[in-house]
C-alpha positions in Angstrom: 157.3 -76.1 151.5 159.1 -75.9 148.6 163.5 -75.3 148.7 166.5 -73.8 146.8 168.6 -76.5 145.3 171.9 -76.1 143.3 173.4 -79.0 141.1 177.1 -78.4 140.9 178.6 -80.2 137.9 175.7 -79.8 136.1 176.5 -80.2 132.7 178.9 -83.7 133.3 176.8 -87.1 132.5 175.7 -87.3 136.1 174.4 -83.5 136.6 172.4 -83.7 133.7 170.8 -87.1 135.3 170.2 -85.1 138.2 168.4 -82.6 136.8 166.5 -84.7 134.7 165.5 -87.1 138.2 164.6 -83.7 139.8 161.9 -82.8 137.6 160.9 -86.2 136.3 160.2 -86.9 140.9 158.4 -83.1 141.0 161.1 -82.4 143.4 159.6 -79.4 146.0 161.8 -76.7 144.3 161.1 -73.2 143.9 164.6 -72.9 142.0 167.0 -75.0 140.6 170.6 -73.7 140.0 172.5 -75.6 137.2 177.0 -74.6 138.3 179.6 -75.4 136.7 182.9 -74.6 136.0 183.6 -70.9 134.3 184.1 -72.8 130.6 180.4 -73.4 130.8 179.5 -70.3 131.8 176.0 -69.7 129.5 175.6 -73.3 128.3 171.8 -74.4 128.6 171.2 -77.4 130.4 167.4 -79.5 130.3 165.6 -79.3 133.5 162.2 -80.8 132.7 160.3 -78.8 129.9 162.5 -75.9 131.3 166.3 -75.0 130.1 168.7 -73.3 132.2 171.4 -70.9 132.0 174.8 -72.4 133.7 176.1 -70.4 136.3 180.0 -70.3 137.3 179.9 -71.6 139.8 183.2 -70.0 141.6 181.3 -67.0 141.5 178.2 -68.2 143.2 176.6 -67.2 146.3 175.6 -70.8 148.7 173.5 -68.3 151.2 169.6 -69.1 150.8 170.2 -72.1 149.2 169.4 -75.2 151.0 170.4 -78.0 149.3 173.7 -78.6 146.9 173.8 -81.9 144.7 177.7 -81.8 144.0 178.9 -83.6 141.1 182.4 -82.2 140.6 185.6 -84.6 141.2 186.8 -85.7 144.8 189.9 -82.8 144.8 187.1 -79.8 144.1 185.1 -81.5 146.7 187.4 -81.5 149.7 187.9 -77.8 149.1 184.8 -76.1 148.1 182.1 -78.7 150.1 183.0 -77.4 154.0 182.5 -74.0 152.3 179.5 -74.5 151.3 178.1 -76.3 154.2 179.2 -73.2 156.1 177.4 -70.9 154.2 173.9 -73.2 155.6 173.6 -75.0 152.3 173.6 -78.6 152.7 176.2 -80.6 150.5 175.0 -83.8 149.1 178.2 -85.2 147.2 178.9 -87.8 144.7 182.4 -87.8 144.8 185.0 -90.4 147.0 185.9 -86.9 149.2 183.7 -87.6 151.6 182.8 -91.5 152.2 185.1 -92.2 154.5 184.7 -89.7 156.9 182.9 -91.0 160.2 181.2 -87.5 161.0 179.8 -87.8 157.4 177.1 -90.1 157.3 177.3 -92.2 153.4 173.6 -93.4 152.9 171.8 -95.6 150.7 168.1 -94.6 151.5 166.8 -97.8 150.7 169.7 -99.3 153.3 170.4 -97.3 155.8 168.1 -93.5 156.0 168.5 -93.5 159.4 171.9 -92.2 159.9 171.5 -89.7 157.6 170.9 -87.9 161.2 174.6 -87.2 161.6 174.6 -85.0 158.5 174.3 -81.8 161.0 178.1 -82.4 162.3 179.6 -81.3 159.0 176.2 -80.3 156.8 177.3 -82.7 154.5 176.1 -86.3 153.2 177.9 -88.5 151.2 177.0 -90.7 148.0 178.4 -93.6 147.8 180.3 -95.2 144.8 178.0 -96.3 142.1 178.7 -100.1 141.9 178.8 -100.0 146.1 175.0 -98.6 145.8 173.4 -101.2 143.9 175.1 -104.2 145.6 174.6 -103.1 149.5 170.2 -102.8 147.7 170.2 -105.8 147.2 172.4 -107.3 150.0 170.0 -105.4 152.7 167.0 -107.4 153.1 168.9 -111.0 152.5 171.0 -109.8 155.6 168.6 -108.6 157.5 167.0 -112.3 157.7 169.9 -114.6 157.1 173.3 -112.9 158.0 175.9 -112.5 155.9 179.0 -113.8 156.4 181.4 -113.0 153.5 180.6 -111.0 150.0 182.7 -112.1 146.5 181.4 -109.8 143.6 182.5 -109.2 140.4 181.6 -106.2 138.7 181.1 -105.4 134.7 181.2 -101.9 135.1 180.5 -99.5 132.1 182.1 -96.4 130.6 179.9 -94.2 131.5 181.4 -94.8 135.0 184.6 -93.2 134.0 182.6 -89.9 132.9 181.7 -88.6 129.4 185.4 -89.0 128.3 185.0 -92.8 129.0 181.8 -93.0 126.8 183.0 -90.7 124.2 186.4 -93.1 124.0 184.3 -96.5 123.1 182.4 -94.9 120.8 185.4 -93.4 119.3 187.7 -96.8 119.1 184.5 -98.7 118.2 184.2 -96.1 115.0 187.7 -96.6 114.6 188.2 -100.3 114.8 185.0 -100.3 111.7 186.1 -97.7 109.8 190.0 -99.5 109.7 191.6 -96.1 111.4 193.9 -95.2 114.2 192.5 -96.2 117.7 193.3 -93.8 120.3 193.7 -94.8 123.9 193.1 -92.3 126.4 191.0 -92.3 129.3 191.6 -96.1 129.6 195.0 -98.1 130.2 194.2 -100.0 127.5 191.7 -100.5 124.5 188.0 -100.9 126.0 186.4 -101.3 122.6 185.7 -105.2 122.4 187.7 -106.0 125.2 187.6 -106.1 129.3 190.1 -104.3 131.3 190.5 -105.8 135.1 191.0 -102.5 136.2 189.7 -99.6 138.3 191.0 -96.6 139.8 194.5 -97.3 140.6 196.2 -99.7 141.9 197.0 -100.4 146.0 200.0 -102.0 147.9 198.1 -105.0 148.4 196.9 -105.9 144.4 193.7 -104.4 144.9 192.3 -101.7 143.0 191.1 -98.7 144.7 187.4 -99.1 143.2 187.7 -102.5 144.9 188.8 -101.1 148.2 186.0 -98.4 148.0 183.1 -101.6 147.6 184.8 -103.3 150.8 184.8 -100.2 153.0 181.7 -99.1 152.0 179.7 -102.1 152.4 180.8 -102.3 156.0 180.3 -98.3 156.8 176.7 -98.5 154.7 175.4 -101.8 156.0 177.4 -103.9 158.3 181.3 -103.5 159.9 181.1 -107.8 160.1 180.9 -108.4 156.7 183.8 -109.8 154.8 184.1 -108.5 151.0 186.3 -109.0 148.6 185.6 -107.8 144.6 187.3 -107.8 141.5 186.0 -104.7 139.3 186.7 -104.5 135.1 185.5 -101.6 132.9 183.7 -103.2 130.2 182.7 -101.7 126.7 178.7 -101.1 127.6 178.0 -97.7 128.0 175.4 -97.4 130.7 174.6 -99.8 133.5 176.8 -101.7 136.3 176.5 -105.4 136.3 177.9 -107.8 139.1 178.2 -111.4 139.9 177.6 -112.2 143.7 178.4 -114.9 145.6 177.5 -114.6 149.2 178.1 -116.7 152.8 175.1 -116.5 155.3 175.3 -117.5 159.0 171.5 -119.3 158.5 170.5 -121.3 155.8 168.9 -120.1 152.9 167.2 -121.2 149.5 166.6 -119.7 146.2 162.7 -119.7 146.8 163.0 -117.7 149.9 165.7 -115.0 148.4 163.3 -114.4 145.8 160.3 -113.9 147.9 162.4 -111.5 150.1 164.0 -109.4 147.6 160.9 -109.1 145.5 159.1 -107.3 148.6 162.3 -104.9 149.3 162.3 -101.3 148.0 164.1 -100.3 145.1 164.2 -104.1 144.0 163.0 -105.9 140.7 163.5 -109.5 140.4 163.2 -110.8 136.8 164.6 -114.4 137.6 163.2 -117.0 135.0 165.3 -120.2 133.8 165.0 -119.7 130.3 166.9 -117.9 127.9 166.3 -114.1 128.2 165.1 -114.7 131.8 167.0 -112.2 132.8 168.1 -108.3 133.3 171.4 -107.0 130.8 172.7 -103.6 131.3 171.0 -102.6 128.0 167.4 -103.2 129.8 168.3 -101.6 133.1 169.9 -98.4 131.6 167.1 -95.5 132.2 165.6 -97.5 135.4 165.1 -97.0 138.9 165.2 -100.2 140.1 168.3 -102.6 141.4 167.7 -105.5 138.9 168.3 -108.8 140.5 168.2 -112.3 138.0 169.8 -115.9 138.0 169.1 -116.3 141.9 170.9 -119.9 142.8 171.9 -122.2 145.6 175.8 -122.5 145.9 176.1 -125.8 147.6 180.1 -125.5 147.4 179.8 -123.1 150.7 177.7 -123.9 153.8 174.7 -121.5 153.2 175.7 -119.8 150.1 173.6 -118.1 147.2 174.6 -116.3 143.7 173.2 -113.9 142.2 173.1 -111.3 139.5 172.6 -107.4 139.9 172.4 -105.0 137.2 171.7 -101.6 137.7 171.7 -97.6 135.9 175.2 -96.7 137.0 174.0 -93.1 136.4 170.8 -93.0 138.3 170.8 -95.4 141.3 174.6 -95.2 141.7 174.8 -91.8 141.4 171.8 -89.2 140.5 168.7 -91.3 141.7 170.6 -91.7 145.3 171.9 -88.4 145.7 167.6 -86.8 144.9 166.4 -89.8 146.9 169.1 -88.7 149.8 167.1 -84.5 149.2 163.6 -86.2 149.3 164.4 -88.3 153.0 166.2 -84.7 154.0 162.9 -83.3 153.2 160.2 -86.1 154.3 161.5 -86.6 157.7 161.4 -83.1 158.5 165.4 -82.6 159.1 165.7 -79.7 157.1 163.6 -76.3 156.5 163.4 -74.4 153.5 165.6 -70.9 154.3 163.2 -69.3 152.3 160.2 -69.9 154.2 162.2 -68.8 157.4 
């Protein structure tokens, strides 16, 4: 059985990833449709050894198409995704719109597949945020045998994160900063080029940033309303691939032998854990990967049953494109949708 699919958003960093997943996985489709807005009307985007034609996608018709990979802002989201679901398509979205919505179930498929079920109350699944993906991978199987108490992670996120404008703004201040010319700051509150910014998304009443709010709810909708999280998230100047620093608080005890037997048998895990320099994933390694990379696994013996660890993974593919395909594929594989063209 093979189904209609449309990738909204599909010439932005993560639309092109999408297509690029759906023909690299042999995705059953008998069509792909590459939307975007009406600037790109024409523009030719990759899909495999194929190129398509972009298609405004204001103007296009949801009915016969099954499934909708949306990568198009939160705002655009809220308006155009119950539309779509209405029209029988089913809306798999990347954007914050939808996360938070308890009759939209927000799945990791590696984590939690089976409430992707209660997609059929609004026809609509949501993706989660890209550095909430990665962490709840490789937080799944550790609390599934030892119980986790309480989360702190650090995140290292890079540019790409921010959307091509982000990437295009390092490479333009690093060019400038070299060359001795004016740097511009744009996207970015401050500089990024050779510097950190401890900043996310805007900032909340209580201190936090939104992107750090978005990690704590998440987690708990995703894997486990108990756990306690609390994150500190900076934009730094890599341009693909999220790092973070964990720390986590289990209810049993645990060693660093046993993490690393269990996360080297979960799905979508690597562990490349060796005490010796370059033992170890970077964002430069993981960047064009599948996998959750997990390295320098240790014992925290300042906590009662606590571990560190360090998680690096594509921000583009796993936090984003990978999931959302991966999302299609369980759609498909557990039988909860049929193709409206073989009907």
């Amino acid at each position: 059985m093979s189904f209609k699919i449309a990738v909204a958003g599909a010439t932005g960093n993560v639309g092109r990833e999408v297509l690029s997943i759906l023909a690299e996985r042999a995705f059953p489709a008998s069509e792909v449709i590459a939307l975007a807005s009406q600037r790109s009307l024409g523009q030719e985007v990759s899909f495999g050894e194929k190129i398509l034609k972009v298609k405004a996608f204001d103007h296009y018709d949801f009915k016969g198409t099954d499934i909708c990979i949306m990568s198009t802002g939160g705002d655009h989201s809220k308006i155009w995704a119950p539309k779509i679901a209405a029209a029988g398509c089913v809306v798999i979205d990347n954007s914050s719109a939808w996360r938070y919505d308890m009759d939209v179930p927000l799945i990791v498929p590696e984590v939690n597949a089976d409430a992707i079920k209660g997609f059929t109350k609004k026809n609509i699944i949501a993706n989660p945020n890209c550095s909430t993906a990665q962490l709840v991978v490789a937080l799944k199987p550790l609390h599934d045998h030892f119980g986790i108490k309480r989360v702190v992670v650090s995140t290292y996120q890079s540019v790409s994160g921010a959307g091509k404008e982000g990437m295009d703004e390092l490479f333009d201040q690093t060019r400038a900063i070299f060359s001795a010319t004016d740097l511009k700051t744009k996207k970015f509150p401050k500089r990024i080029a050779f510097n950190l910014i401890p900043q996310i998304d805007v900032f909340m009443e209580d201190g936090y940033t939104k992107e750090e709010w978005k990690m704590m709810v998440e987690t708990k909708k995703i894997l486990d309303p108990k756990i306690r999280l609390t994150a500190t998230c900076v934009r730094v100047p890599v341009f693909i691939s999220h790092s973070e620093s964990v720390n986590v608080e289990f209810e049993k005890p645990v060693t660093a032998e046993d993490a690393r037997k269990i996360l080297r048998s979960a799905p979508g895990i690597l562990v490349i854990d060796k005490h010796e320099p370059g033992g170890y994933i970077t964002p430069h390694e993981a960047a064009g990967e599948d996998a959750t990379y997990i390295s320098r696994i240790r014992e925290d013996a300042t906590v009662e049953n606590g571990l560190s660890f360090w998680c690096v993974s594509d921000n583009l593919r796993k936090g984003a494109a990978l999931n959302a395909v991966q999302i299609a594929e369980v759609l498909i594989n557990r039988g909860l949708l049929k193709s409206q063209i073989a009907a």
